[in-house]
N, C-alpha and C positions, 0 to 999 in steps of 0.2 A: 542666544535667542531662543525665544520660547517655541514649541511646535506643537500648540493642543488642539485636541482633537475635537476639528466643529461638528460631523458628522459623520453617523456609521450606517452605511445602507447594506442591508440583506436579502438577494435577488435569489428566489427556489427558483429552479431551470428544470427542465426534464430534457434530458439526450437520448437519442433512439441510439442504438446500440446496433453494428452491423448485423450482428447474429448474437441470439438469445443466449445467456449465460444456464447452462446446466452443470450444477454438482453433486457431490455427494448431499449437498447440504440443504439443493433446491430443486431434485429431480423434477418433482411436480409442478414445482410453481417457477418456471424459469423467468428471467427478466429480461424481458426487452427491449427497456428504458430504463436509465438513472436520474434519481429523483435527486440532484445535488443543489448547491448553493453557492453564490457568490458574495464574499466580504468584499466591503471598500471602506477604510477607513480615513477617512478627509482632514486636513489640520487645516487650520486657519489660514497660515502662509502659503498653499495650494498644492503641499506633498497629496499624494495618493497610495496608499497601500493595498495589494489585492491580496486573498485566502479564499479556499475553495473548500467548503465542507461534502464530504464526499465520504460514501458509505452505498455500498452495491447491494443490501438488502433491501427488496420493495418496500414502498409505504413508511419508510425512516426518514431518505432527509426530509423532506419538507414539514416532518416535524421540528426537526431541529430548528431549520431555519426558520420558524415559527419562533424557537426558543429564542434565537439569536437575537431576533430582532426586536422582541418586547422584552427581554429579562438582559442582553447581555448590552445593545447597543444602547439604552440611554445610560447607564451606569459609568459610560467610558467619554462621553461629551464632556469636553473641560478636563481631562488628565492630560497631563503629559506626555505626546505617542513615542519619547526612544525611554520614556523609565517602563522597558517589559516588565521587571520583574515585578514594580508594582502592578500592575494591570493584570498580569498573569494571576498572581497572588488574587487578585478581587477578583478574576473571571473562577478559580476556584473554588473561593468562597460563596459565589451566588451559584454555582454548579453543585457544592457539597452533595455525595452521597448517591448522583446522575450518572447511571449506568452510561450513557450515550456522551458524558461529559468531552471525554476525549476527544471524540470528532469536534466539537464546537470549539474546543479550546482551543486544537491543531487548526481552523481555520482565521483563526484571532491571529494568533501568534507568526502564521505564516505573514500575516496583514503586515503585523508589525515588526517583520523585519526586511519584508520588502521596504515599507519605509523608511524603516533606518538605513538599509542600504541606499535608497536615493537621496535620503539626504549628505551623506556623508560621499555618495560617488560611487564605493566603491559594489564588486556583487556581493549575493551572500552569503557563497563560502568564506570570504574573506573575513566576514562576521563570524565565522565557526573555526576560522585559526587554520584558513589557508587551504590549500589545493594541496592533496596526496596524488593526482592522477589527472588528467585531461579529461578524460571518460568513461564511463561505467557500462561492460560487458553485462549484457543480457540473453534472457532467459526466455523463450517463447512460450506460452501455456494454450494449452488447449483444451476447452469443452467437453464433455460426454457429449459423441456421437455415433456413427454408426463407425465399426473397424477401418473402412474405405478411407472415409471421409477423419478421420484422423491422421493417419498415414501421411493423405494427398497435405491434412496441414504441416504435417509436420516435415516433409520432401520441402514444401515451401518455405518453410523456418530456416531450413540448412541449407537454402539457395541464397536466402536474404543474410544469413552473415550469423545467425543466433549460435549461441555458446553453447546452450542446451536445451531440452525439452522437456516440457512439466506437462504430466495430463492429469483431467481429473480421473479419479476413480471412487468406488463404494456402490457402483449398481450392483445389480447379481455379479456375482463371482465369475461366471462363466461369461459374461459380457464383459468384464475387466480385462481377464485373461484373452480376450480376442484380440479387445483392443489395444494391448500392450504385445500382443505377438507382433500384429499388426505392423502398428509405430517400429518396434526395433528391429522388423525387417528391413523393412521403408529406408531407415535411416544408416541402420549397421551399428556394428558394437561398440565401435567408438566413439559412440553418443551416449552416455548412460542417462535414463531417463529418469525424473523426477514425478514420483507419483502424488499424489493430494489427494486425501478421502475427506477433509470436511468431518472429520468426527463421526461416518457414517456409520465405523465398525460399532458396534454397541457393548461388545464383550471382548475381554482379552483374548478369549479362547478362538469367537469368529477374528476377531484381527490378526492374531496369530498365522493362522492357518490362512487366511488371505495371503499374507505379506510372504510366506514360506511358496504359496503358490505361483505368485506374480515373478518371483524372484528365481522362480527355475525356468521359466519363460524369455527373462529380459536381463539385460545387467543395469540394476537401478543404484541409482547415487543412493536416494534415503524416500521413505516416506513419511508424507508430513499429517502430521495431524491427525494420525489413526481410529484414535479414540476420543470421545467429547474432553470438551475444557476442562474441566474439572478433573480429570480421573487421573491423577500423576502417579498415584501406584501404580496405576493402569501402563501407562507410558513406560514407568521403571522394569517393571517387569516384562514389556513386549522387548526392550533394549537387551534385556537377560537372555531371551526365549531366542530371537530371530538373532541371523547376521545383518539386517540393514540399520543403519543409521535411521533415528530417528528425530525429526525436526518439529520442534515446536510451535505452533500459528496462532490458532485463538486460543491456546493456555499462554500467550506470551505475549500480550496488549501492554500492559505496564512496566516499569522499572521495579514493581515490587512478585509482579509475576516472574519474572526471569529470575529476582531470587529465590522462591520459590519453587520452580523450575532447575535448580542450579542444585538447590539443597535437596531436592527430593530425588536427584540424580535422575530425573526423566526424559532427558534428550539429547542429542549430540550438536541440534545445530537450534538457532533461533531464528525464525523471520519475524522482520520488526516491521513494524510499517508507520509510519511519518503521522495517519490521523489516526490511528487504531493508540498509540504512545502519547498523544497530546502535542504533537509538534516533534519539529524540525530538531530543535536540542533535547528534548524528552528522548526521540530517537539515539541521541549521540552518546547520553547517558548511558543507555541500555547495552552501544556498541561498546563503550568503555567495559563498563561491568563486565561484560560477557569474556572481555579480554584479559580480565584480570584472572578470571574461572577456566580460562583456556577452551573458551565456547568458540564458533565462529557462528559472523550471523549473516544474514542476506538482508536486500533490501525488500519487501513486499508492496504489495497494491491493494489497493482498492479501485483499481482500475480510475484512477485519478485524471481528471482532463488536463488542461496545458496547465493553470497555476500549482493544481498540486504535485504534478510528476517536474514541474520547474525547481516546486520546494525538493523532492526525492532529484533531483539532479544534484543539489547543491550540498546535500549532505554526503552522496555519495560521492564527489570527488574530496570530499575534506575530510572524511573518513577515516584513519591508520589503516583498518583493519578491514580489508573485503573480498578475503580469497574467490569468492563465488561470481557467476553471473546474477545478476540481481534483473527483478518482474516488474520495473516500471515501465512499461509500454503500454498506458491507460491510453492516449489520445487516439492509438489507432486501433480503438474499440470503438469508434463513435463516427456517424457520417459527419460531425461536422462538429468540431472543437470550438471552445468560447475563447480562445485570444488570437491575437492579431497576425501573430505569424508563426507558421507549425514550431512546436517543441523538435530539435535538432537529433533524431532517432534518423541512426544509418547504420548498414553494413555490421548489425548485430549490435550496436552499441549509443548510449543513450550521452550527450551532452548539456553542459546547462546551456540555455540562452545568455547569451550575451545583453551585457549592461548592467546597469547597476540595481542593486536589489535582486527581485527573483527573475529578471529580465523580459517579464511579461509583460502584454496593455495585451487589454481586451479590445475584442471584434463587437464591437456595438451593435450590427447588425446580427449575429449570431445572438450576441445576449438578449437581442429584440425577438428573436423568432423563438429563443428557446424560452425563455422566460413565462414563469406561471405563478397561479397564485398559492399559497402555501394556506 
């Protein structure tokens, strides 16, 4: 039986966000709000597939879903929705060359394999070759804010069950240093904590010297992202200079990044992330590889609402490889999530939803209140 595809709607949503997001990356312009998207991909027989385009820098999605929806969704009316690879193949080719491509694809691609999963019954790790784990340990992140108010989050992190603590850093130096004295009082040594600069160091020589600072303060797992995307001398040589591990973020979006990244010896760990890789098996690629190189990787965010941290559930239990807590806890960044029943986050650790495909359906009223024009 055939299942094509009658209609593909694209809904931009804007979500207020409990508390403003500040990093290294957007001291100035923090965001308040995420400007994301809602895929539905509709077959004729009356499947439903949902994807969530989702990207935490202001003023992006609703570009995208601009794009989605006059360049990617008539293209796909009348294909076939379980042949991904062709559709993925044509969502590439009408993307060719689109920096932002990724996000747009990972929201196609989650669409359809939510669909394939309800058509066939089953969820959709079962579609990625099965369950390694019941659940995926998590990782609490935290904000630039003031020393106090880090602390108080992070005491709260280690009540609710979190595995570890990630803050951001890359302000003054001397504001770093507080608020990582701060935090690893708060918490004690047996928490090592995870730093994030967001690329803010500009020079090896200032990252350097940060990362030697922070690290006589605190006992840190790694720091991620020291220096901008691009600079993997940069990254190789900070691995040389300091003892911390260093973990790759936005040098490490693609499966051709991470070789890159791999070959140019510049990190010790990778975080991937589900729209930042182009989907759910884009992602699986990246974990494979990385496993072949003796990398380890984590799962990352974009601070994703209930369908995308549904897709990051599912690859995370299906996974081989995931010594670490991983950072999808997007839904409880937001006063009010677009699907029907909260994503299953307890006691420090993240499960898929239950049912088949990515186990979501949307809260229709949510998508009514949130929903804007792109």
């Amino acid at each position: 039986m055939a299942h094509l595809i009658e209609r593909v709607e694209v809904i931009p949503i804007r979500a207020p966000r409990k508390e403003p997001v500040r990093s290294g990356s957007n001291a100035g312009d923090p965001v308040h709000a995420s400007e994301f998207g809602i895929v539905r991909i509709l077959t004729q027989d009356g499947l439903e597939g949902l994807g969530e385009i989702s990207i935490t820098f202001p003023r992006v999605g609703h570009s995208l879903c601009h794009a989605a929806r006059w360049l990617i969704a008539p293209a796909l009316v009348g294909l076939e929705a379980l042949e991904r690879p062709k559709i993925l193949a044509e969502i590439d080719r009408l993307l060719a060359a689109e920096l932002s491509a990724p996000y747009i694809r990972a929201a196609f691609e989650m669409a359809l394999l939510d669909l394939a999963g309800k058509c066939y019954g089953v969820p959709a790790y079962q579609l990625l070759g099965g369950k390694m784990r019941d659940r995926i340990p998590l990782a609490w992140g935290i904000y630039q804010k003031s020393p106090e108010e880090m602390a108080a989050d992070a005491i709260a992190a280690c009540e609710q069950g979190y595995h570890a603590i990630k803050l951001k850093v890359g302000r003054r130096l001397c504001d770093d240093l507080a608020a990582v004295r701060a935090v690893s009082e708060a918490v004690g040594g047996d928490m090592p904590l995870r730093l994030d600069a967001n690329g803010a160091w500009k020079s090896v020589a200032e990252a350097a010297h940060a990362m030697r600072a922070l690290a006589a303060v605190a006992s840190i797992a790694w720091v991620e992202q020291p220096l901008p995307r691009s600079n993997l001398d940069g990254l190789r040589m900070l691995r040389q200079m300091t003892a911390l591990p260093v973990m790759a973020d936005e040098s490490c979006q693609t499966l051709r990044d991470a070789y890159d990244l791999a070959r140019a010896e510049a990190a010790d760990l990778f975080n991937v992330y589900v729209v930042e890789a182009g989907g759910v098996m884009a992602a699986a690629q990246i974990f494979a590889f990385a496993a072949e190189v003796n990398l380890s990787c984590i799962i990352g965010s974009q601070a994703e609402m209930g369908i995308g941290t549904a897709a990051c559930a599912h690859l995370g239990v299906s996974t081989p490889n995931l010594p670490y807590a991983c950072e999808c806890f997007g839904p409880l960044r937001y006063l009010r999530d677009i699907v029907q029943h909260p994503i299953p986050i307890a006691r420090g650790c993240l499960t898929p939803p239950e049912g088949p495909g990515l186990g979501v359906q949307l809260n229709q009223d949510a998508v009514r209140e949130l929903a804007c024009e792109s």
